[in-house]
C-alpha positions in Angstrom: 12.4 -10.5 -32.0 9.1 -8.8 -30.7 9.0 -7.8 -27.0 6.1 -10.3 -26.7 7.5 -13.3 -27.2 10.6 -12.1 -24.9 8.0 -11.6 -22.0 7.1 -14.7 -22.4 10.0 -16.2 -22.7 10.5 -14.4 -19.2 7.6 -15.9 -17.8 8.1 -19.2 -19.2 11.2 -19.4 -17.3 9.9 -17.8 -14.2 6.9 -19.5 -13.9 8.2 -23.0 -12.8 11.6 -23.4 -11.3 13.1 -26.5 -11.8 16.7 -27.8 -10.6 19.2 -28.8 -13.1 22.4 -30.5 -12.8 25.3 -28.7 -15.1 28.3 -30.1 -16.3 31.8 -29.7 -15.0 31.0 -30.5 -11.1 29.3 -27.4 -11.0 26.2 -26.8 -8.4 22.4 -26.8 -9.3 20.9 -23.8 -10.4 17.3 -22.7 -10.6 16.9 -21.2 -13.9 12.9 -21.7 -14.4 10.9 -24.1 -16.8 12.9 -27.2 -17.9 10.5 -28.0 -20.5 11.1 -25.3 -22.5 14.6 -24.6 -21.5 15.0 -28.1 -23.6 12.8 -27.2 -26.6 14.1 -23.8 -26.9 18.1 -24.3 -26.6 21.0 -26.4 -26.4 21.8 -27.2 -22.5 25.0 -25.6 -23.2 24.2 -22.6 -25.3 21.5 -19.6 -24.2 21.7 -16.8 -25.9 21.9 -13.7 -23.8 18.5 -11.8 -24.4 16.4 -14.5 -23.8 17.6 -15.2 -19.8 18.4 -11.3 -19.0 15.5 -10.1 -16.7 13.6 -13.4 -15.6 12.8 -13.5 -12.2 14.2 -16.9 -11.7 17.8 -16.9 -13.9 20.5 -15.9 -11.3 23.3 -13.9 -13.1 25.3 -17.2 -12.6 24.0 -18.6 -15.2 24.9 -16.2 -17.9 28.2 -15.9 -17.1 29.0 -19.4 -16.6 27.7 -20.4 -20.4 28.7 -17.6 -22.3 31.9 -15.4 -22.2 31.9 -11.9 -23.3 32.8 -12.3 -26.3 29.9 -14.8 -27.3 31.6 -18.5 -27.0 30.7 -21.5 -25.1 33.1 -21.0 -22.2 36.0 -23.6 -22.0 34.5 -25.3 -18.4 32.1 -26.9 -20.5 33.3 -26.8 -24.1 34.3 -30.3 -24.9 37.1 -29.0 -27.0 38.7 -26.4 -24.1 42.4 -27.7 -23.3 42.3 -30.3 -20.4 44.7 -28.5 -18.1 41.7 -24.9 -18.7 38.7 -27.3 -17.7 40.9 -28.6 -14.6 41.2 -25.2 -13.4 37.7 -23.7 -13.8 36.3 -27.0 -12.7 37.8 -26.0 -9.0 36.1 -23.7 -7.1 37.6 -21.2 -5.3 38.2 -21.3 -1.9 36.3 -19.2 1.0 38.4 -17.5 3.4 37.1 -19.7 6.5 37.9 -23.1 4.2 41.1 -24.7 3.2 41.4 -25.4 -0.6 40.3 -28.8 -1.8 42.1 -30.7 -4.2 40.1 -31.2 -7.8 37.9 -34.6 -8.0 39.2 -37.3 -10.1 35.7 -37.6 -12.0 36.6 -34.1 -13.4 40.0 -34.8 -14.1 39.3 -38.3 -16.0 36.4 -36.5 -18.5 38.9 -34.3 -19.8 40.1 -35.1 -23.3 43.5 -36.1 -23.3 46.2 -36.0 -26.1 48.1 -39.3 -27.1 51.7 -39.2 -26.6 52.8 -39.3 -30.3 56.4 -38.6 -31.9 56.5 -35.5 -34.1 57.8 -35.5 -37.7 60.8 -33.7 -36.7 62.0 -36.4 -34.1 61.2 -39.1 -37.1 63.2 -37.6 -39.3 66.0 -36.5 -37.1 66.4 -40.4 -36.0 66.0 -42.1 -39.8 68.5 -39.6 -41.7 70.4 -40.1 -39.0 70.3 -44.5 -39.4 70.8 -44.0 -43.1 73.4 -41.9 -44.4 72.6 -41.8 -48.1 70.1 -39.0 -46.8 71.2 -37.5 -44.2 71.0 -34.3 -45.4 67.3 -34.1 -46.4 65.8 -34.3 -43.0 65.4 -30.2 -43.0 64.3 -30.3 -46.9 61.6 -33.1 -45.6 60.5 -30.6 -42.6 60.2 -27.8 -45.0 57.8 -30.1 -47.1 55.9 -30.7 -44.3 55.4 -26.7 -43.3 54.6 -26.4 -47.5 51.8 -29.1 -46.9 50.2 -27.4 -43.8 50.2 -24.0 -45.7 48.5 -26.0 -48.7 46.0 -27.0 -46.5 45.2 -23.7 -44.6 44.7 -22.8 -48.6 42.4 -25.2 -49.2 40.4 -24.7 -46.5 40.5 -20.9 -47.5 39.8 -21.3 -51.0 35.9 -20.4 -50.7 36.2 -17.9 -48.4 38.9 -15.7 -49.7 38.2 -16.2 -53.7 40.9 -18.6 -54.6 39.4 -19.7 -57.5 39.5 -18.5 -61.0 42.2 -18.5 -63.3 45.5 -17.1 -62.4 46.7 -13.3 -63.3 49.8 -12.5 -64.3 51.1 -9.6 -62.5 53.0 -8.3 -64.6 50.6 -7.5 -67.6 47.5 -8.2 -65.9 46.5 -10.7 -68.7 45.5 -14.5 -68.0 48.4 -16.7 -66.9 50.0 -18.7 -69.6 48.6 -22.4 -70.3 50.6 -25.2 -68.2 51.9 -27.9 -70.1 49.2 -30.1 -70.1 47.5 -27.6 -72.3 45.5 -26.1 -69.0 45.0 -22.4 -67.7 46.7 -22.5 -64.8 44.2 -21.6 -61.6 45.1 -19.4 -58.7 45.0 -22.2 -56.2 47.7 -24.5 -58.7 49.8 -21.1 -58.6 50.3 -20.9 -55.2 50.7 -24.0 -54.1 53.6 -24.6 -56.5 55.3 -21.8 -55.6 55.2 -23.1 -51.8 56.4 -26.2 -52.9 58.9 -24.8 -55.2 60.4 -22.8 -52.0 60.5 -25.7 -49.4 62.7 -27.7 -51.6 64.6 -24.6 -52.6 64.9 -22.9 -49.6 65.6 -25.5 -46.8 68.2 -24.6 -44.8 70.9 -26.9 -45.5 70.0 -26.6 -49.7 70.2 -30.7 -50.3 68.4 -30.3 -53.3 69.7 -28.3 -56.3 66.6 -28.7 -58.9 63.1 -29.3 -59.1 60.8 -30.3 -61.8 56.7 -29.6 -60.9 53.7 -30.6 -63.2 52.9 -26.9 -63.1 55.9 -25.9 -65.5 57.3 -27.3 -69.1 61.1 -27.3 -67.5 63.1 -28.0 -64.9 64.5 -25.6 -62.4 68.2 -25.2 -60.5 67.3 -23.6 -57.1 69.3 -20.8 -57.4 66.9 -19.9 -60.5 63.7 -20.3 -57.8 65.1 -18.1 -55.4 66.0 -15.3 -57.8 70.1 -15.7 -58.4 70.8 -15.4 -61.5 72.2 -18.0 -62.9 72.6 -16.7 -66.3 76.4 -17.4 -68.0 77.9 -19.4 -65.2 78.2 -22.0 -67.6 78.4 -26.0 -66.8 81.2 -27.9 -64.7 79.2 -28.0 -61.4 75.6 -28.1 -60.0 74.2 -24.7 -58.8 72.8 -24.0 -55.7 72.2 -21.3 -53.5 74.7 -20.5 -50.5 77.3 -23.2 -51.7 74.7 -25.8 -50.8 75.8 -29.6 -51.3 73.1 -30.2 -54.2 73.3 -33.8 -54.1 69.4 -34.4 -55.3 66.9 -33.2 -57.3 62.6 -32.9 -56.4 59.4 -33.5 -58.9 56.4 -33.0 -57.3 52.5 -32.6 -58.3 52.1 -29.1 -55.5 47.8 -30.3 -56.1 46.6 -33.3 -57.6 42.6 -33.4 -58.1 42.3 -29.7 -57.5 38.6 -29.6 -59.3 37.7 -31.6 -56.1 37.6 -28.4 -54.1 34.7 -26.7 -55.6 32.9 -30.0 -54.0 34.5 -30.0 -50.7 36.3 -33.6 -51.5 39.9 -34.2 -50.9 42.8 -33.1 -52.7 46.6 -33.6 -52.5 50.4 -33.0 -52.7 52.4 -35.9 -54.4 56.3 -35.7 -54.2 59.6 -37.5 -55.1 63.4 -36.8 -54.3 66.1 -38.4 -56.9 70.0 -38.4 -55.7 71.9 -36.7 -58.6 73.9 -39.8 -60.7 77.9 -39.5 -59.5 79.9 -37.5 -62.1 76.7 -35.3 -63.5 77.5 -31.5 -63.6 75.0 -28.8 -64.1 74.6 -27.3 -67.1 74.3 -23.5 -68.4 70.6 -23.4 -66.7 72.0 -25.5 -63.5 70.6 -28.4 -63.7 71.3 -31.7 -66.0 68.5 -33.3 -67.2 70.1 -37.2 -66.3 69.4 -35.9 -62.6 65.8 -36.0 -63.5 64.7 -38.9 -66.3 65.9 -41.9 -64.0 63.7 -44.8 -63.5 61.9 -44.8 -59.9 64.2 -47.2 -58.4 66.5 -44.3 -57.8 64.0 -42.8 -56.1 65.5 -42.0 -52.5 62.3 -40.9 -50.7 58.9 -40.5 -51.8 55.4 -38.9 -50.2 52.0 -37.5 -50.4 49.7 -34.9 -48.1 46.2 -35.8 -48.1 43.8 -32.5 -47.6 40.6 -34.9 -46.7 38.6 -35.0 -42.8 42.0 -35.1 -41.3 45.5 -34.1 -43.2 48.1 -36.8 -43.5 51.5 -36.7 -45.2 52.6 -40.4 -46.2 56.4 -41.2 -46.2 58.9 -43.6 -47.6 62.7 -43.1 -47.0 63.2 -46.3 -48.6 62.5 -48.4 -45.1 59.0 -48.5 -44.6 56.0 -46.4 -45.1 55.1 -44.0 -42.0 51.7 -42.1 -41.4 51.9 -38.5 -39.9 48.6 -36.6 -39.2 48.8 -32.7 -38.3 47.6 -31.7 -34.8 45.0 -28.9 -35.3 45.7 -27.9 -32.0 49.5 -27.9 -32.3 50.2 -27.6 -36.5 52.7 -30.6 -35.8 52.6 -33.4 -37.8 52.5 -36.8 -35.1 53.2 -40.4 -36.1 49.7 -41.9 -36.2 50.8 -44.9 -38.7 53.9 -46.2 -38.2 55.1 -49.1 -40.5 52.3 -48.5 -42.4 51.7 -52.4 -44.2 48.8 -52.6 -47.0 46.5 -56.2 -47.0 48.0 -58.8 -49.5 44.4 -59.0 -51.2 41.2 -56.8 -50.8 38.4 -56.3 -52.0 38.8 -52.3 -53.1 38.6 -51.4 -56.9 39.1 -47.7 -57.9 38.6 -47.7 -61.5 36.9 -44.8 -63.3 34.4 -46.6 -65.1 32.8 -43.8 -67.3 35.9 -44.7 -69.2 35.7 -48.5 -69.6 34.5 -48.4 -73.0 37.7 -47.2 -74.2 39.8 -49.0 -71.7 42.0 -51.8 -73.5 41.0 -55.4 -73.9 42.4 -56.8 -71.0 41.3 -54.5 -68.3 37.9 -54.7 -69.7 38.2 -58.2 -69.3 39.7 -58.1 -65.5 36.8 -56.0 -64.7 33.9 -58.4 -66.5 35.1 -61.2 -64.7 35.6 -59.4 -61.3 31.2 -57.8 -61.6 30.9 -61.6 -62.6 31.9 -63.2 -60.0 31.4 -60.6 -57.8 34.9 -61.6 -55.8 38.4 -60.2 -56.5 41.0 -61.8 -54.6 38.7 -64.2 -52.9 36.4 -61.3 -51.5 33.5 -59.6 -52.2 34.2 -56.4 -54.3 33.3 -53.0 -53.3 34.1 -49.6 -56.1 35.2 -46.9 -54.2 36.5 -43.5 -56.5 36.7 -40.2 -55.2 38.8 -38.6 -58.8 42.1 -37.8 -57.2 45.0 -39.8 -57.2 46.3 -39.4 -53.8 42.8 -39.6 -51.9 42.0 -43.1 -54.0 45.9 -44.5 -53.0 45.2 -43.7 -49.8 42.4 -45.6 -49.3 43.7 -48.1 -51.1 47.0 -48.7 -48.8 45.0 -48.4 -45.7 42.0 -51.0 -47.0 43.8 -52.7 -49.6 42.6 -53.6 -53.1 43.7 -52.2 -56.5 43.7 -48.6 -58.0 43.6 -48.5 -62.1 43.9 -45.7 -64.4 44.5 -47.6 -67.7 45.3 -46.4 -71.5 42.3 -45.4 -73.4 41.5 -44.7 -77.2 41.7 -40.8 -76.4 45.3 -41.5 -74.2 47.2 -44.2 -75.5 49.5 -44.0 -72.4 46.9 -43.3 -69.4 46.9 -39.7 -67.9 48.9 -39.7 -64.9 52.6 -38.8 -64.9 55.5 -41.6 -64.4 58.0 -39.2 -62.6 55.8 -37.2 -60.3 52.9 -39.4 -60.2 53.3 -42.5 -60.9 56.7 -43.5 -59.7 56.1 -42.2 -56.0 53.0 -43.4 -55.6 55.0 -47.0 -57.1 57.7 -46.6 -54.6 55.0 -46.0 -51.6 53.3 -49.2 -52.3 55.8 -51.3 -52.7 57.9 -50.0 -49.4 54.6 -51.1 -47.3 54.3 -54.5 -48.7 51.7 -53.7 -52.1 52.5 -53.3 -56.0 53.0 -51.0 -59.2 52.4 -52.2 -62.3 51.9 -50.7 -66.0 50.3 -54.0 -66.5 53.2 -55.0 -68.5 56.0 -54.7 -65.9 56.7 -52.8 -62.8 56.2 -49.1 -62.7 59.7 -48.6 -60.9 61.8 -50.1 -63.8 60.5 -47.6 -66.2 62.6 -45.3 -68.0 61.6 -41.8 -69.2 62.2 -41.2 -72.5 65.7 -39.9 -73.2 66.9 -36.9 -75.6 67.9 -38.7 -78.8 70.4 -35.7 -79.6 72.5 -33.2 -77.5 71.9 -29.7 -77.6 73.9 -27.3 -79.6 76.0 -24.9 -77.7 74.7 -21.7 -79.8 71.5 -22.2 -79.8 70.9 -23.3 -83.1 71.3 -26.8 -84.9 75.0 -27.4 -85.6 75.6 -30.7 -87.6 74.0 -34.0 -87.1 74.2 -34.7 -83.5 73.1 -31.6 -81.8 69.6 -29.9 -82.1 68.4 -26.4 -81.3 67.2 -24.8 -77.9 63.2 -25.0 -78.6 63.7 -29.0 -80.0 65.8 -29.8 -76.9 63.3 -28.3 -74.8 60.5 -30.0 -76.6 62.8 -33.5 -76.0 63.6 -32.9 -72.3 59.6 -31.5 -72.0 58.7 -35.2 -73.3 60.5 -37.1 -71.0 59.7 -34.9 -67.6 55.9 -35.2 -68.8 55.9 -38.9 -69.6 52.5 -40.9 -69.0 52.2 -44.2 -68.3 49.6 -46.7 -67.3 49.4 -47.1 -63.6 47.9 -49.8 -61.3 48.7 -49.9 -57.7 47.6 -51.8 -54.8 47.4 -54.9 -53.0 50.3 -57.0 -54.6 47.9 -60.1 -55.0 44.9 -57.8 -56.7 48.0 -56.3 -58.7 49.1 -59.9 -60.0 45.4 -61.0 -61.0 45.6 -57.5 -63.1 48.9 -58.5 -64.7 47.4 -61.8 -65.4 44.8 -60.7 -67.5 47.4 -58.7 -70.1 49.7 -60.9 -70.4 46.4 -63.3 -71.4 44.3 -60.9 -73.7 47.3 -58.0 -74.1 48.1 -57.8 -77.7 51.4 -55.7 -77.1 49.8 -52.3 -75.6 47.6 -52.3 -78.7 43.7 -51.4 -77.5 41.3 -52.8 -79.3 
């Protein structure tokens, strides 16, 4: 900045004085022309050099818009904490005058947080009303801390060079490919190892195994947490400091993670299964029947939403309930309770660079719908943001349908029955909507069951036993199953169903 524009920025100021009211109760100051104090800066941002030395800016002035440190001081930040604006707002009392209370106009602009229960009190009061779960309420908490470290990650992930594909540590090589044939990324790393440690490490050790897209198998919790848990043989579900073990968690730790490179929103998507009476662990310390049951044994279900605002989404099995974190506080607060979706709307969230190889009768649900332009009795709007939980969401809250059908290239859609799919089901249903394959509900799906035991060696040992690798290529199948899911408004969900059971030709696409 050359010294002659400062000088006349100087005189510019000094030239004229004008009077100007400033926020917050406090008194008229003179600090010079008012004309170009507006076209030159913010009324509550100046920037230090250009008021030091005029003539007409009292020292007052500095002080009272910027600290030392730079920053819009909290009198007159919007965003200071009500109880800091009540206190600078009052001015301090001369000796010769008694103090004055505040004003109430001061009092009444500051911003004011609703009274909102937390998470914690929500949870504490519904595992307490239902007994079946009881003991998840920490495991759910834990969850919660997980998502709010997820989102901190997120928010990180340009500035501190989360991207990329994970390295392993170990030999310094690329990370192995995922399951789904993908090299895992640094961001899906380390968000599946936070969810892997909330449900592992909750205090009271409820659940005894988890299952997450990010890996082929499922794992006891005494394996996550480093015991080992090789040789103790079957008889008895593992878990780490004699835990109860009663249930077992599949989770998605980041669904729609490319969104991030764009700044759109991402999520978490999780389910909790009870373990089936009379099912022991086996050598690895879990059983696989915990896991491949259909989503009706699903005792709780959820999703964090990474998006404007973060919100985890809950069912217990009585209701949905809406929590949004506090930035201010990193507590989740009940913003939705008893969250209901519209019977019909007029949403559709269908990717439609795929309709050419959708099968007959979604094509056909989604010609008549342009045709008419109504779905449900309304006009039709598209909405599709590319990840699951950010399209469901809008969906629950607007109402309307979400599609992600079978295709030429995936004969069974994309997304996963027991960590996608079957929470997502169990969500919409519990707040009044619908999950269909668009041959029958998504719920009463079963994942597809090892045809053969496996052998106790290792190897193949007659007719009814196979080895290790084709056992865990079986159980690999049915944690990883696909299905085709629609969810949404139950009466946008019927009309769907409709349509295959008019034009479907037994799953076959034409």
């Amino acid at each position: 900045m050359s010294s002659g524009w400062h000088s006349s920025a100087v005189n510019a100021f000094s030239s004229r004085p004008t009077s100007i009211i400033l926020p917050s109760s406090q008194p008229s100051i003179n600090i010079g022309s008012n004309d170009f104090y507006r076209q030159s800066r913010s009324q509550c941002c100046i920037r230090r050099h250009d008021i030091v030395g005029g003539s007409g800016v009292s020292s007052w002035a500095l002080h009272s818009f910027i600290n030392n440190n730079g920053s819009i001081d909290p009198m007159i930040d919007p965003l200071a904490s009500p109880s800091r604006q009540q206190k600078l707002s009052q001015p301090s009392p001369s000796p010769s005058q008694p103090s004055q209370p505040s004003s109430s106009s001061s009092s009444s602009t500051a911003m004011k947080k609703k009274d909102l229960r937390t998470l914690q009190r929500f949870l504490e009061v519904e595992c307490w009303k239902l007994p079946t779960i009881r003991s998840l309420d920490r495991t759910l908490l834990a969850v919660s801390d997980a998502c709010k470290q997820i989102n901190r990650i997120v928010q990180r992930a340009q500035t501190d060079d989360l991207y990329g594909a994970a390295i392993d540590p170990t030999t310094g090589q690329l990370a192995e490919l995922n399951v789904q044939g993908e090299c895992q990324q640094q961001l899906d790393v380390l968000c599946n190892t936070l969810m892997l440690r909330a449900f592992c490490g909750a205090a009271n050790n409820a659940v005894c195994a988890v299952a997450s897209e990010e890996e082929p198998l499922p794992r006891s919790c005494a394996d996550v947490m480093g015991f080992n848990v090789g040789g103790i043989g079957s008889g008895s579900v593992i878990n780490v400091d004699g835990g109860e073990g009663k249930y077992v968690a599949v989770f998605d730790p980041i669904d729609g993670s490319k969104n991030i490179d764009a700044s759109l929103p991402v999520g978490t998507i999780f389910g909790i299964y009870r373990c089936p009476e009379g099912i022991d662990g086996d050598d690895a310390g879990w059983n696989i029947q915990s896991f491949l049951q259909r989503g009706t044994k699903l005792v709780a279900a959820g999703y964090c939403l990474y998006s404007a605002t973060t919100v985890l989404v809950l069912t217990l099995g009585s209701g949905v309930h809406g929590f949004t974190l506090d930035p201010d506080r990193q507590t989740f607060l009940q913003t939705h309770p008893n969250m209901r979706i519209p019977d019909v709307g007029s949403l559709y969230s269908f990717n439609e660079a795929n309709s050419r190889d959708y099968s007959e009768p979604v094509k056909e649900f989604l010609k008549t719908m342009k045709e008419t332009g109504k779905m449900g009795g309304k006009k039709v709007s598209s909405r599709y943001i590319g990840a699951l939980v950010a399209d469901v969401h809008n969906i629950l809250i607007n109402g309307g349908i979400y599609g992600y059908p079978a295709t030429r290239d995936n004969p069974n859609g994309k997304l996963r029955l027991l960590y996608e799919s079957a929470p997502m089901a169990m969500i919409m249903e519990q707040a009044g909507g619908a999950g269909s394959t668009g041959y029958g509900r998504i719920l009463d799906v079963l994942p597809p069951q090892p045809k053969k035991k496996r052998s106790s060696g290792g190897s193949a040992s007659g007719d009814s036993s196979i080895s290790d690798e084709e056992w865990n290529e079986e159980v690999g199948k049915g944690i990883h199953v696909r299905v085709p899911t629609f969810l949404g408004s139950v009466e946008n969900v019927f009309e769907l169903d409709q349509f295959h059971k008019y034009y479907g030709d037994d799953d076959k696409l034409l």
